[in-house]
C-alpha positions as CSV (number, residue, x, y, z in Angstrom):
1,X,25.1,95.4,-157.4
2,X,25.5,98.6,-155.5
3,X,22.5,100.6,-154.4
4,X,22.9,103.1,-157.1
5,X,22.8,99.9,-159.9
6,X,19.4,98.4,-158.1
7,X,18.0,102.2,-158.7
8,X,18.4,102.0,-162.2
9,X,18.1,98.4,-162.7
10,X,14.8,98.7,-160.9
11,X,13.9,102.1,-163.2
12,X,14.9,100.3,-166.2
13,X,13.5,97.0,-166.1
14,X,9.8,97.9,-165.7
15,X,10.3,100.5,-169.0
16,X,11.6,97.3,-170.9
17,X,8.8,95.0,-169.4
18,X,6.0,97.6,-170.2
19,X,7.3,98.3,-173.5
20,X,7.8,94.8,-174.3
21,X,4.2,94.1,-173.1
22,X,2.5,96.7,-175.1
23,X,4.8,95.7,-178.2
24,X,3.7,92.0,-178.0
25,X,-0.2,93.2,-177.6
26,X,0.3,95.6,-180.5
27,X,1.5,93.0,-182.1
28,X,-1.0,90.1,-182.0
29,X,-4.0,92.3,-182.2
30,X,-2.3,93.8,-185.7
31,X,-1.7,90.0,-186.7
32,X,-5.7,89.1,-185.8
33,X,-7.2,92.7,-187.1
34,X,-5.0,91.5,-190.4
35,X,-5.6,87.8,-190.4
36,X,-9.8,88.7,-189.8
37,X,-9.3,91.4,-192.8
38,X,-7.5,88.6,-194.9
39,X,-9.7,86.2,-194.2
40,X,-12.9,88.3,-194.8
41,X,-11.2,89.0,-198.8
42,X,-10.6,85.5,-199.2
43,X,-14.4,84.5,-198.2
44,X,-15.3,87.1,-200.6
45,X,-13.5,85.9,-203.1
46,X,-14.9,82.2,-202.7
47,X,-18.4,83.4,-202.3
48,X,-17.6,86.0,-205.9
49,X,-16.2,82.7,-207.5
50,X,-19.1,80.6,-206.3
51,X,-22.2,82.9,-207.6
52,X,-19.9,82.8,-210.5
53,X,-20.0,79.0,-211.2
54,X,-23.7,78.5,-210.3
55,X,-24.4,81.4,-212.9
56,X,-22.4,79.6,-215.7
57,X,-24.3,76.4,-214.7
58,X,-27.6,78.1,-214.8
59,X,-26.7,79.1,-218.3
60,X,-26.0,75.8,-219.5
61,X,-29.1,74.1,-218.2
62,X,-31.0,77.1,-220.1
63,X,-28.8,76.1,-223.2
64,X,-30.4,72.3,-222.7
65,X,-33.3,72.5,-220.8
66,X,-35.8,71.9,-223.9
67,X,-34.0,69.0,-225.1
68,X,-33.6,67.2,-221.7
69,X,-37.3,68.5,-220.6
70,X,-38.6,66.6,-224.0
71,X,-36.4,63.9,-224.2
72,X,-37.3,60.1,-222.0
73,X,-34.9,58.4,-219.9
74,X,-33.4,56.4,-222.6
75,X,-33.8,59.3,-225.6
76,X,-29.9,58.6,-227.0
77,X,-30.2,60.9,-230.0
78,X,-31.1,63.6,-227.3
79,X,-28.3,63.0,-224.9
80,X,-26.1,63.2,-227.9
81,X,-27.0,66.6,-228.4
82,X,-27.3,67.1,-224.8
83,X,-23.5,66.1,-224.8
84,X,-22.6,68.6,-227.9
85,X,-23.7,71.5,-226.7
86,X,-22.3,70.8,-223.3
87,X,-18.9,70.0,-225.1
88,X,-18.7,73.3,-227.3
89,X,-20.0,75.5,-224.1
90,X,-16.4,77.0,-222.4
91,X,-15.8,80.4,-220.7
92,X,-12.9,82.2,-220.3
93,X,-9.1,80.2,-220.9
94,X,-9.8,77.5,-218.2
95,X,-13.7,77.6,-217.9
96,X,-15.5,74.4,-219.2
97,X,-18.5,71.9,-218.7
98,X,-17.8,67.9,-217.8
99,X,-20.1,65.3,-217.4
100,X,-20.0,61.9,-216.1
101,X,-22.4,59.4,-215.0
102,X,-23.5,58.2,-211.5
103,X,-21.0,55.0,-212.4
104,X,-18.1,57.1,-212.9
105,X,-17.7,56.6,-216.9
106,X,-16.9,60.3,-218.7
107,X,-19.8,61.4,-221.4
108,X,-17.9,65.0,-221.8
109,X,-14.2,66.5,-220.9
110,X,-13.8,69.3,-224.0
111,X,-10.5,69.7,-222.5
112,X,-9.2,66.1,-221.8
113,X,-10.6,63.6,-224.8
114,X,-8.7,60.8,-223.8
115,X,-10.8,60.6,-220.3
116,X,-14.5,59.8,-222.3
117,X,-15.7,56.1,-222.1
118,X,-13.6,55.4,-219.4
119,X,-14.8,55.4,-215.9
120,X,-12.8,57.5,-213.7
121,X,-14.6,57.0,-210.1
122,X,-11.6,55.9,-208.6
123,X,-9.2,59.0,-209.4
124,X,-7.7,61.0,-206.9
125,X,-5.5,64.3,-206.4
126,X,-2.3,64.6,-204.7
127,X,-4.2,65.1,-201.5
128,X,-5.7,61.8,-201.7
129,X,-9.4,63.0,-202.5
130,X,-11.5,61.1,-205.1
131,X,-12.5,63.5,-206.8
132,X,-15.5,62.3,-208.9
133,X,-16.8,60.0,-206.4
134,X,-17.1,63.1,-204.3
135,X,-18.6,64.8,-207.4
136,X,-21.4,62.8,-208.1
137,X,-22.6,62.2,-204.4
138,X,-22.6,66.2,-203.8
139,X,-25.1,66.3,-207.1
140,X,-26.6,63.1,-206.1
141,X,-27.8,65.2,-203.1
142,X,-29.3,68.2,-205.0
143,X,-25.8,69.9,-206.1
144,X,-23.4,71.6,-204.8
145,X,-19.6,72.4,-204.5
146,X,-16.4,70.8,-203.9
147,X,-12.6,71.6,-203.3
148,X,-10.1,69.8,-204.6
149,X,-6.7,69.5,-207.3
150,X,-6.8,69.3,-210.9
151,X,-4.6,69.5,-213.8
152,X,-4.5,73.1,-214.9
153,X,-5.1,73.6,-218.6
154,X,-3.4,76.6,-219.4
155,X,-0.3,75.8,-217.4
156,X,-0.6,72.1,-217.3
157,X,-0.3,72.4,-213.7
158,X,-1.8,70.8,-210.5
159,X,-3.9,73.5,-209.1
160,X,-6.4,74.3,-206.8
161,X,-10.0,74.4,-208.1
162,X,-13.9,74.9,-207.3
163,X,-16.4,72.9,-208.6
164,X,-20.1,72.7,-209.0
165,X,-22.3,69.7,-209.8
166,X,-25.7,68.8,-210.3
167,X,-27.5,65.8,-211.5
168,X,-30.0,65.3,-214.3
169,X,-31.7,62.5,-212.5
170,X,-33.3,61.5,-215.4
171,X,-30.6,60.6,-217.3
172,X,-28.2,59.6,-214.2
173,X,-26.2,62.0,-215.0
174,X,-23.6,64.6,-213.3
175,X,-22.6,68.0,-214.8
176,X,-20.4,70.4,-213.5
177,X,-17.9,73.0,-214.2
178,X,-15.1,74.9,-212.0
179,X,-12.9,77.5,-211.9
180,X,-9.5,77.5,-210.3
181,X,-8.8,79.4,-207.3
182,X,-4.8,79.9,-207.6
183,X,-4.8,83.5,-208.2
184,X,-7.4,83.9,-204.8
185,X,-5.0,81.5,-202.5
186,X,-1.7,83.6,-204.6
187,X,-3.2,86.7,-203.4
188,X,-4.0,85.3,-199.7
189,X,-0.4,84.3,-199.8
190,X,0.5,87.9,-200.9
191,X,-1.3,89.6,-198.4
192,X,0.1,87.2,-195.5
193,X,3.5,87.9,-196.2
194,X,2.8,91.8,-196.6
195,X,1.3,91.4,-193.3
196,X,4.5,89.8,-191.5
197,X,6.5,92.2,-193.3
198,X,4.4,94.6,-191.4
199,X,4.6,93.0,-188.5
200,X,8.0,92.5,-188.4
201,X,9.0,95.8,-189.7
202,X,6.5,97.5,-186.2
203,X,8.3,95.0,-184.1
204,X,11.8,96.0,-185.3
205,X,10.5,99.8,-184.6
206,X,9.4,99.4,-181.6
207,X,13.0,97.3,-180.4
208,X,14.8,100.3,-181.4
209,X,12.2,103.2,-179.5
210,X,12.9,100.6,-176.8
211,X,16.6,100.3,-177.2
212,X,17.3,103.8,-177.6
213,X,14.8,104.8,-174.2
214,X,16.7,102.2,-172.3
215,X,20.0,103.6,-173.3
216,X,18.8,107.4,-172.6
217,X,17.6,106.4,-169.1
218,X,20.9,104.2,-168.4
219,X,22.8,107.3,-169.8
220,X,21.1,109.9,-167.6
221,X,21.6,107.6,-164.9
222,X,24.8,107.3,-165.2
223,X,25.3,111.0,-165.9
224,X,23.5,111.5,-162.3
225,X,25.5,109.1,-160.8
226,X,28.6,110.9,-162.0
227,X,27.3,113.9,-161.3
228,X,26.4,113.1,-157.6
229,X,29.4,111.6,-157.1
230,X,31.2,114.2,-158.0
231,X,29.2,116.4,-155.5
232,X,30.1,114.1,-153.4
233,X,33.2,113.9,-153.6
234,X,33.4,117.9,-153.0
235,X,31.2,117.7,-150.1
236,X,33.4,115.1,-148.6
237,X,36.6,117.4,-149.4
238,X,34.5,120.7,-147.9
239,X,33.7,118.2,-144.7
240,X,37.0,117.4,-144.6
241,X,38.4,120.8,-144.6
242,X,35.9,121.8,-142.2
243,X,36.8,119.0,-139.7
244,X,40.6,119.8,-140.0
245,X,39.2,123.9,-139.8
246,X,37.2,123.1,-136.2
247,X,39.6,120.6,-134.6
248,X,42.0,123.5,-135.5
249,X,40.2,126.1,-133.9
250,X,39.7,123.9,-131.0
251,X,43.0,123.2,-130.3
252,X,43.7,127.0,-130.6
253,X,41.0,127.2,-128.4
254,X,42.4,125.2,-125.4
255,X,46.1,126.7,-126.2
256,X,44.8,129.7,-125.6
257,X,42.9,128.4,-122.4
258,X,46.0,127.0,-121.5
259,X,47.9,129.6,-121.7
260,X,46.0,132.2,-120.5
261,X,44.7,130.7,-117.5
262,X,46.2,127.1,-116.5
263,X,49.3,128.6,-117.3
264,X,49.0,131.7,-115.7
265,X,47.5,130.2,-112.6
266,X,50.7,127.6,-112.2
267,X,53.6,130.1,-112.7
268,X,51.7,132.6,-109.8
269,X,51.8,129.5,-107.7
270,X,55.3,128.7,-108.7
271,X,56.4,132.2,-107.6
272,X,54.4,132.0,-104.2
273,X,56.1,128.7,-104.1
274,X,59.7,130.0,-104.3
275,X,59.1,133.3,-102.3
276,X,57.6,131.1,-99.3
277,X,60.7,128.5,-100.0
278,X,63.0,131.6,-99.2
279,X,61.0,133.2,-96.8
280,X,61.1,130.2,-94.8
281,X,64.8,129.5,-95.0
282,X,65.4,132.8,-93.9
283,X,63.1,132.3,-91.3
284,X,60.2,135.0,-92.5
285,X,57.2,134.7,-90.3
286,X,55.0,135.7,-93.2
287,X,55.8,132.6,-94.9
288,X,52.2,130.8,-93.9
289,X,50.7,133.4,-95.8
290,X,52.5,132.9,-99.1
291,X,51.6,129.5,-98.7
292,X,48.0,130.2,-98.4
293,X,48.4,132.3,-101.6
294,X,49.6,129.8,-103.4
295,X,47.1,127.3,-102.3
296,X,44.4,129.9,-103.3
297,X,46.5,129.7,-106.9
298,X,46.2,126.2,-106.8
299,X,42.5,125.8,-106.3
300,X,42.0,128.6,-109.0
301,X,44.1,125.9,-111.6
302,X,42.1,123.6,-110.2
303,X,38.6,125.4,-111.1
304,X,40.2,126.2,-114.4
305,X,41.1,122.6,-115.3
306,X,37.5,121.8,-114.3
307,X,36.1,124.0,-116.6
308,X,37.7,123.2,-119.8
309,X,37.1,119.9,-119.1
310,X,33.5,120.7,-118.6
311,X,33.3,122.7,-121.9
312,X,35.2,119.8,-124.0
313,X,32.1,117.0,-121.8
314,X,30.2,117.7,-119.3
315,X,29.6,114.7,-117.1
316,X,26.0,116.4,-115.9
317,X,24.9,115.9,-119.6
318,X,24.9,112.2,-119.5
319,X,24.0,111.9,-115.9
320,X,21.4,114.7,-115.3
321,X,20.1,115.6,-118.7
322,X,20.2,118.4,-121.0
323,X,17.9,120.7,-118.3
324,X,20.7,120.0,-116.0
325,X,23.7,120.5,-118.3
326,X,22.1,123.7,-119.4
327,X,21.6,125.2,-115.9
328,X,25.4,124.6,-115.6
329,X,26.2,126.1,-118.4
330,X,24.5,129.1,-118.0
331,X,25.4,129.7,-114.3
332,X,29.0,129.1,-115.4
333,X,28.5,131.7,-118.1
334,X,27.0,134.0,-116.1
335,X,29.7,134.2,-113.5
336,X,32.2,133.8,-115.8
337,X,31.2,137.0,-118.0
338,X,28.7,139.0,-115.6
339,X,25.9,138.7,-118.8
340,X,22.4,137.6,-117.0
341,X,21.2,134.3,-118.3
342,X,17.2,133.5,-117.8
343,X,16.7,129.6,-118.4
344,X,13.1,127.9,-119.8
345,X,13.1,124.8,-120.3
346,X,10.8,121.9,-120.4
347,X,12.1,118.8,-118.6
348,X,12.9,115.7,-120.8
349,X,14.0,113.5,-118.3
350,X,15.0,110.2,-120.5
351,X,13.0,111.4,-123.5
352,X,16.1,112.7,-125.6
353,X,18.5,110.3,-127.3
354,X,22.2,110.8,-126.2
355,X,23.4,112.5,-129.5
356,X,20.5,114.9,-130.0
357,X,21.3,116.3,-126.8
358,X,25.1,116.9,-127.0
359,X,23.9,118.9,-130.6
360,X,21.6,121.1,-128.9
361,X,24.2,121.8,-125.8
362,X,26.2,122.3,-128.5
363,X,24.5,125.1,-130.0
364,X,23.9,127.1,-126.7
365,X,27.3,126.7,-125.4
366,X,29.1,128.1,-129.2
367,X,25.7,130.6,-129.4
368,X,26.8,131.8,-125.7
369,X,30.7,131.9,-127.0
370,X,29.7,134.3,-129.6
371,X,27.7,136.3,-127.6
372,X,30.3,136.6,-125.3
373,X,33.2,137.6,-128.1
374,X,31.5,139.6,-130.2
375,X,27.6,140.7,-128.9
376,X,28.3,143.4,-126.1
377,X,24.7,141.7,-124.7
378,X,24.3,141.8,-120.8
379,X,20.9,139.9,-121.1
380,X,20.0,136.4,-122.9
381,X,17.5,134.4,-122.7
382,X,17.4,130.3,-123.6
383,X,13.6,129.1,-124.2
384,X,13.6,125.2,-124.9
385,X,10.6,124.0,-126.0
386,X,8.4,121.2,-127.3
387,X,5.9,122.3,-130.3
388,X,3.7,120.3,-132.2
389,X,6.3,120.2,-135.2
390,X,9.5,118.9,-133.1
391,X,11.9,120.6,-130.6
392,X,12.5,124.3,-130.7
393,X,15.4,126.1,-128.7
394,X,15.6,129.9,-129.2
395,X,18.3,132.0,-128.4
396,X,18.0,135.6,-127.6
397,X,20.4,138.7,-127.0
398,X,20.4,142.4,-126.9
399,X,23.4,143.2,-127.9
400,X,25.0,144.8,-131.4
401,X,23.8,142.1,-133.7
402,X,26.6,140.5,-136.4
403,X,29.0,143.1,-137.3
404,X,31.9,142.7,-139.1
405,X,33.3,144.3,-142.3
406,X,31.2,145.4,-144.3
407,X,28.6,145.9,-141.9
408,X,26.2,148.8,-143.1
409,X,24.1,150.4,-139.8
410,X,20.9,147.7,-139.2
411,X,21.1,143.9,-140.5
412,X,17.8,141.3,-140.1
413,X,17.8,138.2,-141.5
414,X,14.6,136.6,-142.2
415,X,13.6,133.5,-139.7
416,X,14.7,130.7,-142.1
417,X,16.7,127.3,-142.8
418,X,20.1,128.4,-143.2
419,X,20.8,124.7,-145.0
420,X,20.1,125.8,-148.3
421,X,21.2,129.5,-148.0
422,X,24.5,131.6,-148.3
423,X,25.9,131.0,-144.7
424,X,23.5,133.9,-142.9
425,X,23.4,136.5,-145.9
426,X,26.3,136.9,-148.8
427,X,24.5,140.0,-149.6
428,X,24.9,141.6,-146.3
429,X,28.1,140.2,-145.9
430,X,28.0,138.7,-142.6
431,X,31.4,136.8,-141.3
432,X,29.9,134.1,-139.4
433,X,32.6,131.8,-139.1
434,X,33.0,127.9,-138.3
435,X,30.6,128.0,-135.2
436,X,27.6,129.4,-136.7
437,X,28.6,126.9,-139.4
438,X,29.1,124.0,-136.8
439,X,25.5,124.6,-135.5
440,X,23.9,124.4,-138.3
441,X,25.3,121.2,-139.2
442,X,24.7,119.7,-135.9
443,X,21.0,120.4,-136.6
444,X,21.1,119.4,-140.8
445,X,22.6,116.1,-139.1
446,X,18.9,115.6,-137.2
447,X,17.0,117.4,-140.3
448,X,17.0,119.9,-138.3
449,X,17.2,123.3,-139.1
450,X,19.0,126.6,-138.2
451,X,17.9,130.2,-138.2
452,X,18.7,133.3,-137.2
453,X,17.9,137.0,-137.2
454,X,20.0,139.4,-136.3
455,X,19.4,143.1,-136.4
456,X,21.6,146.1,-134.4
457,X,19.4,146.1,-131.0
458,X,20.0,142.0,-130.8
459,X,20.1,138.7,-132.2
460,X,17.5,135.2,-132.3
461,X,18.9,131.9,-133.0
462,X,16.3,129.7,-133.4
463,X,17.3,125.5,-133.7
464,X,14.5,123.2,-134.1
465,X,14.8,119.3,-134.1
466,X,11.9,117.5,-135.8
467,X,9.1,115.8,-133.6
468,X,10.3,111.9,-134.7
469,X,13.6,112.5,-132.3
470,X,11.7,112.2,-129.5
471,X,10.2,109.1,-127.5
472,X,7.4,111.4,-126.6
473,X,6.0,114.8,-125.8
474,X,7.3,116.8,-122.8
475,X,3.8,117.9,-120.6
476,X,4.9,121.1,-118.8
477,X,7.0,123.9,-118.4
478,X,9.4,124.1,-116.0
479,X,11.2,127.5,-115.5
480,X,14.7,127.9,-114.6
């Protein structure tokens, strides 16, 4: 994966992580809110169902309370009446009384005849339980309930039901009564698969929020990637254009260098070369003279050849420093052009690295190429300095300011970084030209930055190099 891909791989996958975390907690606490809400309607239920039974079952001991209060342990003739009201009692389509005693043998079963006289303590349901065993010990024990399956009378169907039993002791009897709890476990059931539904159908939500935010921040990124890659790509172009623009102007530079002085210098000696060559064959006794000339010619080749040399690398900048290399520089200038040069400049001995010095050189030797060309100055000043916030070298002539067409009387720019602004001022309409442009790329390089005012009685260029460039902090001052 390329750098770019990790960026959005790594912007991506903790959206899809978090969102997949807060989908699954959303998720089980919905199921467990629901399943506690579910569960809390079915205990209802039971409970509503169980008041329900021991209400019925109230009813029927009222119905035989005076006969079985009055009647002795043996009293037939009163258990048969006992067992007639009990049989005719029924509630509702599926409501009705049994009875059965503590052997197992069925006295009453209004809706299943064929069960009385025969003793039924071994039955069980589908799930194994036996049913009136269980039965009779929960009334043997003072009454109570009991869960288990039994034939359904309006459906003839195997269904769930709730019982309750209690014994008349006196007679060793067991009577109960139920009710079935299908439609309470149907509407359990119900609201369980409403509940997945629900849960399902947030889940499937949530995916597609998800799916559609990943693919929006994979699209954006991608649509920044292009986009920066495009800018790229004209950047590169404009760079490109601007390094075939300098090396241009360069080469143009040291034609003209060539030309105007090498060359010059060379054909003068050529020509005191010739004249002595004659002079001496026709036995002139100024000949030594034109010799001397032409020597003088020489050396002046010689110094020229020196000097573009020492404008395209000056040896001192490696082996003295920028202090040096500056000193050289502006000597040079100033006997070279006649313009006085005054040099400040703190001493950084080994404290520079290599390429941050050749940038700044850089700057005062095109900012002093300018002046030269096109200021009319016959005063500068160079103060390099250490500050707090980096390395600050400031530029300073008198002379006309940047003029050019368009030019209208007094121009001042304000002291700022030219790497976000119109090269100098559009608005003015200032020609400033590769070198100005050079320099402030040179400084952009080492986040830097380049400013400059410029106004009709003169001109600052101010370069600053941030503070991390250095190895440390420069103590004094040492003048030119």
């Amino acid at each position: 994966m390329s750098f770019k891909q990790q960026v959005l791989a790594l912007a991506t996958l903790p959206l899809i992580v978090a969102i997949l975390a807060i989908t699954i907690l959303v998720t089980f606490q919905s199921r467990d809110l629901a399943q506690q809400g579910i569960t809390t309607f079915e205990q209802n239920m039971l409970e509503a169902k169980q008041s329900e039974l021991i209400s019925y079952t109230n009813l029927a001991l009222s119905s035989i309370k005076e006969i079985y209060d009055n009647a002795g342990p043996n009293d037939s003739e009163a258990q048969q009446q006992v067992k007639e009201i009990l049989n005719s009692l029924s509630y509702s389509e599926d409501g009705y009384f049994f009875v059965y005693d503590f052997d197992g043998v069925n006295l009453v079963h209004p809706r299943q005849p064929f069960r009385i006289g025969k003793n039924w303590i071994d039955l069980t349901d589908p799930d194994g339980d036996r049913v009136i065993e269980n039965l009779i010990d929960v009334a043997r024990t003072g009454g109570g309930f009991h869960y288990y399956k039994w034939e359904k009378p309006s459906s003839e169907e195997i269904a769930d039901k709730l019982s309750y039993a209690i014994a008349l002791d006196k007679w060793d009897w067991m009577i109960g009564t139920g009710l079935y709890i299908d439609d309470v476990l149907a509407q359990t059931e119900a609201a369980n698969l409403a509940l997945k539904s629900s849960i399902d159908s947030t889940f499937v939500v949530i995916a597609m929020i998800t799916l559609l935010a990943v693919i929006v921040v994979f699209l954006t990124g991608l649509l920044l990637n292009l986009r920066e890659r495009r800018m790229a790509d004209h950047k590169l172009k404009e760079l490109t254009q601007r390094i075939i623009d300098t090396q241009e102007e360069e080469r143009a530079r040291i034609a003209r260098e060539l030309h105007d002085g090498i060359s010059q210098h060379l054909v003068g000696v050529r020509y005191l070369l010739d004249l002595a060559q004659r002079r001496v064959k026709n036995g002139t006794h100024d000949a030594h003279a034109t010799i001397e000339r032409g020597a003088k010619g020489l050396s002046g080749a010689i110094r020229e050849v020196r000097r573009i040399s020492h404008d395209l690398r000056p040896g001192i900048l490696d082996d003295l420093g920028l202090r040096s290399a500056l000193i050289a520089l502006t000597e040079n200038f100033s006997e070279r052009t006649g313009i006085t040069v005054k040099l400040n400049s703190v001493s950084f001995k080994n404290l520079l690295p290599a390429d941050a010095k050749t940038a700044l050189y850089r700057v005062a030797q095109e900012a002093l190429s300018n002046i030269e060309r096109h200021s009319n100055a016959n005063k500068v000043t160079i103060d390099l300095t250490s500050k707090p916030s980096g390395l600050r070298m400031i530029i300073t002539d008198n002379g006309q300011g940047f003029k050019g067409k368009g030019f209208k009387g007094k121009v001042k720019q304000p002291d700022r970084d030219l790497s976000g602004a119109k090269s100098i001022s559009k608005t003015n309409k200032i020609n400033t030209g590769l070198g100005l442009r050079n320099m402030e790329e040179r400084m952009s390089h080492f986040s830097g930055t380049l400013s400059v005012q410029s106004s009709s009685s003169g001109t600052i260029l101010t370069a600053r190099l941030p503070r991390s460039i250095l190895r440390s902090v420069p103590e004094k001052k040492v003048p030119a």
